[in-house]
MILUMMI-13416 format. One record per residue: x, y, z of N, C-alpha, C, O in turn. Coordinates in Angstrom, 1 decimal, always signed. Example, Ala and Ser with C-alpha at 12.3 -4.5 7.8 and 13.67 -1.06 7.14 Angstrom:
2
((+13.2; -5.7; +7.8); (+12.3; -4.5; +7.8); (+13.2; -3.3; +7.8); (+14.2; -3.3; +8.5))
((+12.8; -2.2; +7.1); (+13.7; -1.1; +7.1); (+12.9; +0.0; +7.9); (+13.4; +1.1; +8.0))
***
This chain:
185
((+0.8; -1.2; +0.0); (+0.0; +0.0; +0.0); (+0.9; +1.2; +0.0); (+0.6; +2.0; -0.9))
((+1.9; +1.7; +0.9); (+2.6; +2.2; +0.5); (+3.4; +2.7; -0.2); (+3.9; +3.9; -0.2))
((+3.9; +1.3; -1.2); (+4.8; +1.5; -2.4); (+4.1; +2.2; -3.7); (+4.7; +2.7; -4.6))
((+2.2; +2.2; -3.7); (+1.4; +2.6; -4.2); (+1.5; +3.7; -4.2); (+1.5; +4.4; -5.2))
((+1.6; +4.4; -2.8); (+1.2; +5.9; -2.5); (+2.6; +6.6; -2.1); (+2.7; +7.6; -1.3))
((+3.8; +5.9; -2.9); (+5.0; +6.6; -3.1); (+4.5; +6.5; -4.7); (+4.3; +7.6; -5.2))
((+4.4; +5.9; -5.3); (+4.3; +5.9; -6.9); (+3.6; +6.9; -7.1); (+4.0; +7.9; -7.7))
((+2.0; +6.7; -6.2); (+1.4; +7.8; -7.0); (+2.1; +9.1; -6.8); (+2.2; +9.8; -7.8))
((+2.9; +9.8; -5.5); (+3.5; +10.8; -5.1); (+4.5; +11.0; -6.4); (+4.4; +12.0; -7.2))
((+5.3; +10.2; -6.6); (+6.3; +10.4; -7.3); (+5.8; +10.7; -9.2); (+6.4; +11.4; -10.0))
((+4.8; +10.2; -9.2); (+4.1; +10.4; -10.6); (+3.8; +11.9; -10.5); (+4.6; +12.6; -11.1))
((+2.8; +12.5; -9.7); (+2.2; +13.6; -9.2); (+3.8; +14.7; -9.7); (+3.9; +15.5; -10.6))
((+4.6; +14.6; -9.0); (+5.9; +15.5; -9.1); (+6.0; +15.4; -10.1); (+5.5; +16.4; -10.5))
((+6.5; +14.8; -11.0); (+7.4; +13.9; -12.4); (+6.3; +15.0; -13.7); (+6.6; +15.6; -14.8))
((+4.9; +14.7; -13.0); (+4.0; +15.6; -13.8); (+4.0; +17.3; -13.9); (+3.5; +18.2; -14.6))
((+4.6; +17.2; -13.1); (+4.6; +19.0; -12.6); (+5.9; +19.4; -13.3); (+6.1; +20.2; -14.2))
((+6.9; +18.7; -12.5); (+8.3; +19.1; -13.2); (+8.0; +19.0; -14.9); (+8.2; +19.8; -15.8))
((+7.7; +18.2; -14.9); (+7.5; +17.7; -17.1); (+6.8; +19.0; -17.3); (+7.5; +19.6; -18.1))
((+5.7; +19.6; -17.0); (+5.0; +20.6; -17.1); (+5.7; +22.1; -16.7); (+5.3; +23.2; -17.2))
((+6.3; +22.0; -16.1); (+7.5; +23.3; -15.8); (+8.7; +23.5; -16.8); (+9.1; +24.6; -17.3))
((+9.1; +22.2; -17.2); (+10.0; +21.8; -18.3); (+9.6; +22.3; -19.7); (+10.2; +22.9; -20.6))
((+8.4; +21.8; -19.6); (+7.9; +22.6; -20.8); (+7.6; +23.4; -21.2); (+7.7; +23.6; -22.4))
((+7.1; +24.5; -20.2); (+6.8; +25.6; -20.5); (+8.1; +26.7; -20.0); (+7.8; +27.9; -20.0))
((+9.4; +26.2; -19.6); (+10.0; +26.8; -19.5); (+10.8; +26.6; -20.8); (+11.7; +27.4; -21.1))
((+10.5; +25.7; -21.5); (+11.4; +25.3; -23.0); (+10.5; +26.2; -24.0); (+11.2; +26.8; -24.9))
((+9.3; +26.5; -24.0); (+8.2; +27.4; -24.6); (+9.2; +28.6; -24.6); (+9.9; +28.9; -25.5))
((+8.9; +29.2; -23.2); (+9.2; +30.4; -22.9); (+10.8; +31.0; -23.4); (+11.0; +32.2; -23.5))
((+11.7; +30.0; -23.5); (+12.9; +30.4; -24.0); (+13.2; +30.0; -25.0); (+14.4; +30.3; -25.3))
((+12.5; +29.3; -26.3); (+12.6; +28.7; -27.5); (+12.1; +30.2; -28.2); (+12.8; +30.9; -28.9))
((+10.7; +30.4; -27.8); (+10.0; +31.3; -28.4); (+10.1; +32.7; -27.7); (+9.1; +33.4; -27.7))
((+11.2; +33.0; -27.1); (+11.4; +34.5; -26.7); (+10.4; +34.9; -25.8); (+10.3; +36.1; -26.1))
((+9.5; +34.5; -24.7); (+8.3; +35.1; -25.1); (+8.6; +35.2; -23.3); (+9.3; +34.4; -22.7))
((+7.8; +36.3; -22.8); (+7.4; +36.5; -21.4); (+7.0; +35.5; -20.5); (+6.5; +34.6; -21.1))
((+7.0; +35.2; -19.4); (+6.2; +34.7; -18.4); (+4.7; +34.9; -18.9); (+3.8; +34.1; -19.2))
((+4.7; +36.3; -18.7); (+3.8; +36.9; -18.7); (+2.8; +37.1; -19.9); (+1.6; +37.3; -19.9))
((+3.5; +36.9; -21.0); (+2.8; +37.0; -22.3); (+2.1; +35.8; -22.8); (+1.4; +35.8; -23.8))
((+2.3; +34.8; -22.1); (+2.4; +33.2; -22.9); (+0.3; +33.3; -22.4); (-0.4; +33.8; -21.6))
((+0.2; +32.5; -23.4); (-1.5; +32.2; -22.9); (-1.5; +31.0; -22.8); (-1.4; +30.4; -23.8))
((-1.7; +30.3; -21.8); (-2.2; +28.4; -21.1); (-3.4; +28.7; -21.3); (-4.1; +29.7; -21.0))
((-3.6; +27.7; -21.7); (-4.9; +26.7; -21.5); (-4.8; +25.9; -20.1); (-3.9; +25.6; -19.4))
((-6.0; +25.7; -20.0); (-6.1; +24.4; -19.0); (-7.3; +23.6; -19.8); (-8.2; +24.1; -20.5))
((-7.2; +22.1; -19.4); (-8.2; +21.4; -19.9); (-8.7; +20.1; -19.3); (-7.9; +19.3; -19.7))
((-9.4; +19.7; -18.7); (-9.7; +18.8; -17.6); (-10.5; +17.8; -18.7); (-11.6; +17.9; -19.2))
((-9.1; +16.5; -19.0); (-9.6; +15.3; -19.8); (-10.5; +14.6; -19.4); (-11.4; +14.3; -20.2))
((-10.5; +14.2; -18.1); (-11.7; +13.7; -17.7); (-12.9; +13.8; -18.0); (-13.7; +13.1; -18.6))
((-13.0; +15.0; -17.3); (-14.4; +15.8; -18.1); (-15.0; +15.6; -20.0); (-15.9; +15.1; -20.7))
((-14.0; +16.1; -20.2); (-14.0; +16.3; -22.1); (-14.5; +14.7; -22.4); (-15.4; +14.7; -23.2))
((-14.0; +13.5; -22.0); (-13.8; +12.5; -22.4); (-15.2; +12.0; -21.7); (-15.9; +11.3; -22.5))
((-15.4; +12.2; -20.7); (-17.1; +11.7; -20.1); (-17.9; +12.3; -21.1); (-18.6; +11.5; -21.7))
((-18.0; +13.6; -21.5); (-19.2; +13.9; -22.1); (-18.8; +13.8; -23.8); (-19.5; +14.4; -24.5))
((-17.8; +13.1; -24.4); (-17.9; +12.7; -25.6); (-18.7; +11.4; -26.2); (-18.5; +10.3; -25.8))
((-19.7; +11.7; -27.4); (-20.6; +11.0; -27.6); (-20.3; +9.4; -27.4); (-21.1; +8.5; -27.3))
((-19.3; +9.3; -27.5); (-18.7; +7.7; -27.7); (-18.5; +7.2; -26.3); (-18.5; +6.0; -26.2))
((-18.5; +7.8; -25.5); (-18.2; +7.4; -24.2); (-19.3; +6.3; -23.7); (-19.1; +5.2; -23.1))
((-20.3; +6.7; -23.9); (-21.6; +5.6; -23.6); (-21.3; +4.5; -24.4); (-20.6; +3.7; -23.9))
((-21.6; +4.4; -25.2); (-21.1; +3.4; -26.4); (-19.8; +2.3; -26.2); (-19.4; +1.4; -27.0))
((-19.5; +2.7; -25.3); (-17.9; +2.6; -24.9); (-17.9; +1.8; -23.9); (-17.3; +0.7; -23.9))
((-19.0; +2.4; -22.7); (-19.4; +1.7; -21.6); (-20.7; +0.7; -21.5); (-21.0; +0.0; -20.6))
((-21.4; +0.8; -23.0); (-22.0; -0.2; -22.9); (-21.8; -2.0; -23.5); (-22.5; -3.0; -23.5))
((-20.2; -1.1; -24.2); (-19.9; -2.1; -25.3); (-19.4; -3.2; -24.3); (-19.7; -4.4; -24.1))
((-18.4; -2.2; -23.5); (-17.7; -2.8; -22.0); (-18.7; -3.6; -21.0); (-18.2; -4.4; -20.2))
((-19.9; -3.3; -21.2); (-21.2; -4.0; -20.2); (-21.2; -5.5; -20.9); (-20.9; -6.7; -20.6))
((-21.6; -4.9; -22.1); (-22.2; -6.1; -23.0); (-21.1; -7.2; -23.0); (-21.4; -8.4; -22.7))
((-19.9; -6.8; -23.3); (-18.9; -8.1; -23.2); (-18.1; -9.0; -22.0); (-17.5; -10.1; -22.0))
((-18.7; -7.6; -20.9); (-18.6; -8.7; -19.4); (-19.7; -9.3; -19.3); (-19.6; -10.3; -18.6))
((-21.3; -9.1; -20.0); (-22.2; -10.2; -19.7); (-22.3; -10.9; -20.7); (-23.0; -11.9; -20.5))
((-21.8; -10.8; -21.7); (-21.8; -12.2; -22.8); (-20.5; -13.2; -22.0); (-20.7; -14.4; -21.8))
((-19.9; -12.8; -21.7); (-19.0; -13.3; -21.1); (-19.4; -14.6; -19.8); (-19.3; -15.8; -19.9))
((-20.0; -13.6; -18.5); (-20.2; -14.0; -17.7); (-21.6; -15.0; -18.2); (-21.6; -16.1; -17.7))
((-22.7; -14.6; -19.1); (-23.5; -15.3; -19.8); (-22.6; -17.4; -20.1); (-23.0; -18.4; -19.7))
((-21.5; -17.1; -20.8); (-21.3; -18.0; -21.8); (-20.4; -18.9; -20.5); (-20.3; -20.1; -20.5))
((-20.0; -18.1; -19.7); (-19.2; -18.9; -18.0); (-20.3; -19.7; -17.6); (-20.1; -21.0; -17.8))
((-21.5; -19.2; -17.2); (-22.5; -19.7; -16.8); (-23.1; -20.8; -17.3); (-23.2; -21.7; -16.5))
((-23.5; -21.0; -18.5); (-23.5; -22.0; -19.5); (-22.8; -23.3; -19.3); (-23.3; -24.4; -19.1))
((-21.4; -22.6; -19.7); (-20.0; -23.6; -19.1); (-20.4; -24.8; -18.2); (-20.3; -26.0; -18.3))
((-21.0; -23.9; -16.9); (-20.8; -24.3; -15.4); (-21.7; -25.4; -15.4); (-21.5; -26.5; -14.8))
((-23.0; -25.1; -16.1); (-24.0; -25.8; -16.3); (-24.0; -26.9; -16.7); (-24.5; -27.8; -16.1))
((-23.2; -27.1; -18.1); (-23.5; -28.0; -19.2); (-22.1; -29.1; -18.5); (-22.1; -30.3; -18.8))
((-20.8; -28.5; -17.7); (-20.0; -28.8; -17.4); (-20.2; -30.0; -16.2); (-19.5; -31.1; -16.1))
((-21.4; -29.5; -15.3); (-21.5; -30.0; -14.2); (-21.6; -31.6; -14.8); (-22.0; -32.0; -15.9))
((-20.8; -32.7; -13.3); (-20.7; -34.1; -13.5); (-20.1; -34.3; -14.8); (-20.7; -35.2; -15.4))
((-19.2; -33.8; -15.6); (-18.0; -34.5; -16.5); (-17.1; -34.4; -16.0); (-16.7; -33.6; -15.3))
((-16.5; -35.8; -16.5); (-15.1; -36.2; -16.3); (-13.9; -34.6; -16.9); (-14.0; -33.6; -17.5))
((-13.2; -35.2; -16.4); (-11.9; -34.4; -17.0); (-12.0; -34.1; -18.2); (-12.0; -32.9; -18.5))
((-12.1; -34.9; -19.0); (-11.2; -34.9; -21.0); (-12.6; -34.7; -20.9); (-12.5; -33.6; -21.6))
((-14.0; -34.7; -20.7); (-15.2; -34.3; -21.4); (-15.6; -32.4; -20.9); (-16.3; -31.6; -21.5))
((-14.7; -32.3; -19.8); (-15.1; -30.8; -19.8); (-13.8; -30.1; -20.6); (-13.8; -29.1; -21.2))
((-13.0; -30.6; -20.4); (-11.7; -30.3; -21.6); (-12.1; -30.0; -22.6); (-11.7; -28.9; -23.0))
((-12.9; -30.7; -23.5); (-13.5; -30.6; -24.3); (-14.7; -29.4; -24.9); (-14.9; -28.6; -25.9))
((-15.4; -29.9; -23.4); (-16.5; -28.6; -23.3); (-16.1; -27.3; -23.8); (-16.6; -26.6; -24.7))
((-14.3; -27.1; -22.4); (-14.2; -25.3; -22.7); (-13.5; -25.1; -23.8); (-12.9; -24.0; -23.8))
((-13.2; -26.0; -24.9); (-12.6; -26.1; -25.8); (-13.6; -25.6; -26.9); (-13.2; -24.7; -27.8))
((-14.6; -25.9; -27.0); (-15.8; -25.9; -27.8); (-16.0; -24.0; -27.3); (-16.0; -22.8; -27.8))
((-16.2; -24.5; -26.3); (-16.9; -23.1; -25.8); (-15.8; -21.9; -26.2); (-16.0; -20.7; -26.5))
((-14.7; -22.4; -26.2); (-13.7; -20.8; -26.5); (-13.5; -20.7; -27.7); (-13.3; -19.6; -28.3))
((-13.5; -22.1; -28.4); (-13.5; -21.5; -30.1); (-14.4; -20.6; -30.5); (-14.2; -19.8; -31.4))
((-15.9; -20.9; -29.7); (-17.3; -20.3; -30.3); (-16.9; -18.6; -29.6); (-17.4; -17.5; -30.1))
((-16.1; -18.8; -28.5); (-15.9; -17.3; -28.1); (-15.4; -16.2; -28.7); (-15.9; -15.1; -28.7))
((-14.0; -16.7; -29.3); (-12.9; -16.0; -29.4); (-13.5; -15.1; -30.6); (-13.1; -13.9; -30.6))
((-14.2; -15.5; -31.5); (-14.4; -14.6; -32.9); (-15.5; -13.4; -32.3); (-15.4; -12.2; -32.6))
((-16.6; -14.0; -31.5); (-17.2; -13.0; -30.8); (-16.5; -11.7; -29.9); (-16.8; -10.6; -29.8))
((-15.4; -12.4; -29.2); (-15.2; -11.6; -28.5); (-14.0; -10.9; -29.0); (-13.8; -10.0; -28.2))
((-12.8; -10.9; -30.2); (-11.9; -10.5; -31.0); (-12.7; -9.7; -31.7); (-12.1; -8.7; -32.2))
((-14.3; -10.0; -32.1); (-15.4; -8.5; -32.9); (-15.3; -7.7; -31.7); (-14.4; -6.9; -31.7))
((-16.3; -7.8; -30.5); (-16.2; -6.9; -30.2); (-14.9; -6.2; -29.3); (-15.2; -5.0; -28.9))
((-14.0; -6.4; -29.1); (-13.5; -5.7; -28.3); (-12.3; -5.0; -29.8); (-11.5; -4.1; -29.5))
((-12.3; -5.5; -31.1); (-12.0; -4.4; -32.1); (-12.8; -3.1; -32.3); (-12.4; -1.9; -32.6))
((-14.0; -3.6; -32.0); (-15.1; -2.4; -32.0); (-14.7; -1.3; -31.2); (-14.5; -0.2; -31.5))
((-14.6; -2.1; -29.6); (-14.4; -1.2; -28.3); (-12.9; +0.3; -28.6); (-12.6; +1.4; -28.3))
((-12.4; -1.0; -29.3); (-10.8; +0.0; -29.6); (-11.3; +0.7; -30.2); (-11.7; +1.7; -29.6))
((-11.7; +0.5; -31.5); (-12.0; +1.6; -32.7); (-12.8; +2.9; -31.9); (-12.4; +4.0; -32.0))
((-13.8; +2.6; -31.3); (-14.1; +3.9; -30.4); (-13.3; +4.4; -29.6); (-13.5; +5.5; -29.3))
((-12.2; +3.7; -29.0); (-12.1; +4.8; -28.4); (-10.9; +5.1; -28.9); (-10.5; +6.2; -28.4))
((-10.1; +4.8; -29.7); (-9.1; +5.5; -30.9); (-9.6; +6.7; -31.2); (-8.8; +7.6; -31.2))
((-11.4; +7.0; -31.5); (-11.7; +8.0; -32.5); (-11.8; +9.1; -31.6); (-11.7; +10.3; -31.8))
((-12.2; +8.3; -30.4); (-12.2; +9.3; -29.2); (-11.6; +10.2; -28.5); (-11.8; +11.3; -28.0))
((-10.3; +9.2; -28.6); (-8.8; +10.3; -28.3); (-8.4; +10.7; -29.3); (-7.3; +11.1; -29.0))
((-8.7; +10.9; -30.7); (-8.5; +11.8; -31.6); (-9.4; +12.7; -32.0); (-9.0; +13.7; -32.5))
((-10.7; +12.5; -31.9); (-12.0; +13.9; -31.8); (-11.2; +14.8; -30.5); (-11.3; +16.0; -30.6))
((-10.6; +14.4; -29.5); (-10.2; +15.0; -28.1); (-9.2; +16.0; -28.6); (-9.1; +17.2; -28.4))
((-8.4; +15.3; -29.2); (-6.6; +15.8; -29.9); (-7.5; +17.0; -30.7); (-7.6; +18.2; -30.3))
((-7.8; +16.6; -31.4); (-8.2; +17.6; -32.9); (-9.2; +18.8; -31.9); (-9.2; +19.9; -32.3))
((-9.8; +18.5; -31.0); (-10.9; +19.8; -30.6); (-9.9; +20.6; -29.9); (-9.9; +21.9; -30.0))
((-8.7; +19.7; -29.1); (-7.9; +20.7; -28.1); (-6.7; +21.7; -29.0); (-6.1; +22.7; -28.7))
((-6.7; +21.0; -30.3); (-5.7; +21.7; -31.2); (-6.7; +22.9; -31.9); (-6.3; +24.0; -32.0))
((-7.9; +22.6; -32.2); (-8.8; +23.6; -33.0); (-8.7; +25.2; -31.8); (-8.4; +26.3; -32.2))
((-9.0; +24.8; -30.8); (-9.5; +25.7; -29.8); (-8.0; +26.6; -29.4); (-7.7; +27.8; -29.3))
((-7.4; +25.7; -29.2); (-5.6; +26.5; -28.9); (-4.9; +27.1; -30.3); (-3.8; +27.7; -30.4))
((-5.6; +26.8; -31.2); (-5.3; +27.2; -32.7); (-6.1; +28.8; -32.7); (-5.5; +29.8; -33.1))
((-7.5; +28.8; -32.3); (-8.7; +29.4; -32.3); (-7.9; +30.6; -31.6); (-7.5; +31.5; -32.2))
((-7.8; +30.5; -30.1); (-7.5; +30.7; -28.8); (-6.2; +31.5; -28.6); (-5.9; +32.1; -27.6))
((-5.2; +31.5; -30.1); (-3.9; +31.7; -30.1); (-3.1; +31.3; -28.6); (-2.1; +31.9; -28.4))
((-3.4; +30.6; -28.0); (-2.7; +29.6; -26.9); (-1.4; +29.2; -27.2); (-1.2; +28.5; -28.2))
((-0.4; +29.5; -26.1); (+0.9; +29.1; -26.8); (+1.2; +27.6; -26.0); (+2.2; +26.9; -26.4))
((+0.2; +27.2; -24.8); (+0.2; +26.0; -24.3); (-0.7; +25.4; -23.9); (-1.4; +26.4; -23.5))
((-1.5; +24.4; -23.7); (-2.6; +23.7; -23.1); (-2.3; +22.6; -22.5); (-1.9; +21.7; -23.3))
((-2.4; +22.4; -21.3); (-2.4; +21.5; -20.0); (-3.2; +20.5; -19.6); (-4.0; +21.1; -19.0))
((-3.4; +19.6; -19.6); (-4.4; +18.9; -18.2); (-4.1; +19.7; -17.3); (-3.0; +20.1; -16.8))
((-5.8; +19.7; -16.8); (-5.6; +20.5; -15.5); (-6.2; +19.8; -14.3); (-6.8; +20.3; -13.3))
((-5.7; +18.4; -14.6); (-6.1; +18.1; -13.3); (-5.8; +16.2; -13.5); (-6.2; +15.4; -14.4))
((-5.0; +15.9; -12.5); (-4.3; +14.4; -13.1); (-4.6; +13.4; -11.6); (-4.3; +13.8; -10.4))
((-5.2; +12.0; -12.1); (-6.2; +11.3; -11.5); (-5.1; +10.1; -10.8); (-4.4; +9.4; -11.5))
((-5.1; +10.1; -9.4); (-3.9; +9.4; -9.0); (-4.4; +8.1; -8.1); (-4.9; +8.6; -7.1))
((-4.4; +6.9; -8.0); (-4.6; +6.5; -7.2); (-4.2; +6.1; -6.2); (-3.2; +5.5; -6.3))
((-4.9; +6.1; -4.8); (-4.4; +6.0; -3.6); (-5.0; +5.3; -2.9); (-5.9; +5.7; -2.1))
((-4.7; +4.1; -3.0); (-5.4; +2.8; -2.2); (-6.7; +2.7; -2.6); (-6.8; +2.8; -3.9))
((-7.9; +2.5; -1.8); (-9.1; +2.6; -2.7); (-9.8; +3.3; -3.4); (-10.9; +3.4; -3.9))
((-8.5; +4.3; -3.3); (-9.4; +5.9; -4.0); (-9.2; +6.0; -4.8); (-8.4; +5.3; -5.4))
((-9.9; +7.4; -5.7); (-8.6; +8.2; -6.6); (-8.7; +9.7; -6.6); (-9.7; +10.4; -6.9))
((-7.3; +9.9; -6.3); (-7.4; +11.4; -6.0); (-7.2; +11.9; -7.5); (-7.0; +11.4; -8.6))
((-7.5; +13.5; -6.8); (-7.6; +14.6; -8.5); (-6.9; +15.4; -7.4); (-7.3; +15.9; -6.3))
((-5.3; +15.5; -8.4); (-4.2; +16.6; -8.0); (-4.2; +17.9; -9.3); (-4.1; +17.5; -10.5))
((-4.3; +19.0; -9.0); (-4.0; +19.7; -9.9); (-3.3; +20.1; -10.3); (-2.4; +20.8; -9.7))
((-3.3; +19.9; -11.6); (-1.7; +19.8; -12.0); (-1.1; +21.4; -11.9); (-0.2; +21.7; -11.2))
((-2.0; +22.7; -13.0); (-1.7; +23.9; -12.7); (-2.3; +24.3; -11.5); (-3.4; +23.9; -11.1))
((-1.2; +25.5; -10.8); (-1.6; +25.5; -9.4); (-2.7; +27.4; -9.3); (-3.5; +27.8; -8.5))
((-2.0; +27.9; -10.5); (-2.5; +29.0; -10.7); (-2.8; +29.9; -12.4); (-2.5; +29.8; -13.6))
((-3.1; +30.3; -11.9); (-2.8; +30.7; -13.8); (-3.7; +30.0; -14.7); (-4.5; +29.1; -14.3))
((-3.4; +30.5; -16.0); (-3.9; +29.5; -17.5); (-6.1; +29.7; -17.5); (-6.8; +29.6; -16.5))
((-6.3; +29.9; -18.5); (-7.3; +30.0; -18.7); (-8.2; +28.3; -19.1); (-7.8; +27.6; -20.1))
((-9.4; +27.9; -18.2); (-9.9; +26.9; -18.7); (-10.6; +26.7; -19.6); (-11.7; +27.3; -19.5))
((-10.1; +25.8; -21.1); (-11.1; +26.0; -22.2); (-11.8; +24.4; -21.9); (-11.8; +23.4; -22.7))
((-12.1; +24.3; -20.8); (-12.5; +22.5; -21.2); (-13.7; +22.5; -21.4); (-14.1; +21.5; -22.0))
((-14.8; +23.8; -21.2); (-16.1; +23.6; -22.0); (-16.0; +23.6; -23.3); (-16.4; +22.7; -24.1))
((-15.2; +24.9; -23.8); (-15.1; +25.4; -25.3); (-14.4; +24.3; -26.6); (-14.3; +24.3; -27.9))
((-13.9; +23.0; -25.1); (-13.5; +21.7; -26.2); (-13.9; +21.1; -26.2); (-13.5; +20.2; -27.0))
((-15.4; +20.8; -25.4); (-16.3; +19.5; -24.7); (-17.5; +20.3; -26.6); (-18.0; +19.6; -27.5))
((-17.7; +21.9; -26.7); (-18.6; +22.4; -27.6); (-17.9; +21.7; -28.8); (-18.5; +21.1; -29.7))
((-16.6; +21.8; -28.6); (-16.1; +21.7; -30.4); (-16.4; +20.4; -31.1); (-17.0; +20.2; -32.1))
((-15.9; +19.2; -29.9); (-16.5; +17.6; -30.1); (-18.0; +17.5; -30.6); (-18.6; +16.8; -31.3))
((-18.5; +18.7; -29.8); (-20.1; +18.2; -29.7); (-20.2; +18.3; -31.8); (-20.5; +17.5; -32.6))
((-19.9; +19.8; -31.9); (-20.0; +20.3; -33.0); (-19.6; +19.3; -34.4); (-20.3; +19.0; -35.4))
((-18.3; +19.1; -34.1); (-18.0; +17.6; -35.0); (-18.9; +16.5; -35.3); (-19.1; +16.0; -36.3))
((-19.1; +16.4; -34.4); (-20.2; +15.3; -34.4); (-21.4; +15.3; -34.4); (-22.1; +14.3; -34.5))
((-21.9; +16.4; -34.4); (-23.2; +17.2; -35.4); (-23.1; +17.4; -36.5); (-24.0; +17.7; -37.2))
((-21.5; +17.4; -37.0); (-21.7; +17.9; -38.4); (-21.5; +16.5; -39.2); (-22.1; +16.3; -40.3))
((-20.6; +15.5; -38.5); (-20.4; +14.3; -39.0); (-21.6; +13.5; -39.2); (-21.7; +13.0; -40.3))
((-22.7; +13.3; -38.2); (-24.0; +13.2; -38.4); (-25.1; +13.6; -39.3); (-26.1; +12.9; -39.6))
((-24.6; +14.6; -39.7); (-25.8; +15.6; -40.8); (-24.9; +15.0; -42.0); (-25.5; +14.9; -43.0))
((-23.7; +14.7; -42.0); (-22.9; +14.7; -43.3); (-23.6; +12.8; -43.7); (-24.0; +12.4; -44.8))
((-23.7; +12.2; -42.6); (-24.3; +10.5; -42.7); (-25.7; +10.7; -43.3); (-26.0; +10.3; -44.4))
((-26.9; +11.6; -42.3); (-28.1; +11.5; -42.6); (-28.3; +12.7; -44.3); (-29.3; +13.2; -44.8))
((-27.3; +12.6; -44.5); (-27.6; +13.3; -46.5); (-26.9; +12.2; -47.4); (-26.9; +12.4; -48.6))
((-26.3; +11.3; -46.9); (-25.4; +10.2; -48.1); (-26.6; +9.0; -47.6); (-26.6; +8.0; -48.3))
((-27.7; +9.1; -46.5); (-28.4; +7.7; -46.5); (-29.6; +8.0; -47.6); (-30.4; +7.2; -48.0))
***
């Protein structure tokens, strides 16, 4: 438990310094002020719960722990009172019948959320593009501590939060990617 909650500690730091690092490499690469530089802040968490895929995501995740736990069940059933080499057989049958089902969906599961952390990429680049921002941050990094999980903030002061104005941009994309499907059906 402890060696947990030195990890997380030492993560926590390692994030801050990396984030001082960088913006102190900004600030001397690009000539530019303390004071001039415009941050962002952006709370992934957030952005990533309210992106459309997220449900989708978690129900794909539902569905394949109960097809799962469904097809265990099954097993247990049809298993009961066989010998050895006859239930050998059983979960042999049963995981060939699985594997194609379950290699579909959890390609699915990726493919969402691949598109997810790139609708994220692309909104946070549009808005710091938009924004003339010469940096954008997480502003806030999810640590765990035994049965918890804390939220350390990464910036302690400063930086302006666009995490609505990125949570709008996704939305927008995906209203327009929508309208672009319902005119090709």
């Amino acid at each position: 438990m402890q060696v947990a909650e030195k990890r997380a500690g030492l993560r926590v730091i390692f994030i801050l310094l990396f984030s001082v690092i960088i913006l102190l490499f900004l600030i001397n690469t690009q000539n530019i002020e303390a004071a001039e530089a415009k941050i962002g802040l952006v709370n992934l968490t957030e952005v990533i719960s309210y992106h459309p895929y997220t449900e989708i995501i978690i129900q794909t995740n539902s569905n394949l722990r109960a097809e799962l736990q469904k097809r265990q069940e099954e097993l247990n059933k049809q298993g009961k009172g066989l010998d050895e080499t006859e239930l050998k057989k059983l979960e042999d049958k049963f995981t060939k019948e699985w594997e194609p089902i379950k290699e579909k969906m959890l390609a699915e599961l990726k493919s969402y959320q691949a598109t997810r952390v790139s609708d994220v990429i692309i909104a946070i680049k549009a808005i710091g593009d938009k924004g003339k921002y010469d940096l954008i941050i997480n502003s806030e990094l999810k640590i765990p501590a035994g049965s918890e999980i804390l939220s350390y903030p990464v910036a302690l002061y400063g930086g302006e939060d666009i995490t609505q104005d990125v949570i709008a941009e996704i939305n927008r994309k995906y209203e327009e990617e929508q309208k672009e499907k319902d005119k090709t059906q």
